[in-house]
N, C-alpha and C positions, 0 to 999 in steps of 0.2 A: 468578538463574536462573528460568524459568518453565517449569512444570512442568505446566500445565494440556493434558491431552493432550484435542483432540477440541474444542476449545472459540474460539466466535470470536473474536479481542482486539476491544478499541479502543484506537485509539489517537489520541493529537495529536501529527503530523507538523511537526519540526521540521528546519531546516536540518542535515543531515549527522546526525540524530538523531530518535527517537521517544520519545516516554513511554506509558505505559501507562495508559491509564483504566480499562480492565479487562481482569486476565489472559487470556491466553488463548495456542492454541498456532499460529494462523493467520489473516488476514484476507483478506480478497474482494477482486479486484482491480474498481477503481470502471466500468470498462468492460468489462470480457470476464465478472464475477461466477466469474470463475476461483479457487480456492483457493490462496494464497500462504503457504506456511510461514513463519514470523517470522522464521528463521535466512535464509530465504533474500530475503525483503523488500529491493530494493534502488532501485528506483523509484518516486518519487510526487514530488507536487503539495504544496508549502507553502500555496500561498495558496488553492487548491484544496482541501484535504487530503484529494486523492486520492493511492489507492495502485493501480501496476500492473504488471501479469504480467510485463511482460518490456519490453528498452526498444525492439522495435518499437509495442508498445500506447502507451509514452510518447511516442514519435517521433509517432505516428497523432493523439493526442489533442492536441499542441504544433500539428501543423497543422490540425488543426478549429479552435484556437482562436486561431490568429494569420493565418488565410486564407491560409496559403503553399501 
């Protein structure tokens, strides 16, 4: 369980999974710099290791990077 309230994680995104480089209770989404609680973290980028707000920001970001 992580307990660190108030504090940024890091993390290394992995398929269906993250680890933790350093605790923390929330990270940034890599485009909007939005605050994403950890519990609520559901979106991101493996090869990327991007994380994002919501999956319209994913859907946004999947077409800047494939010109659709």
């Amino acid at each position: 369980m992580n307990t660190s309230k108030g504090v940024l994680a890091e993390i290394m995104l992995e398929h269906g999974n993250f680890n933790f480089v350093k605790n923390g209770d929330h990270v940034l989404c890599s485009i909007t710099q939005k605050i994403i609680p950890i519990e609520e973290l559901k979106y991101w980028n493996v090869d990327l290791q991007e994380v994002y707000a919501s999956p319209e920001v994913a859907l946004k970001r999947f077409k800047e990077l494939n010109e659709v």
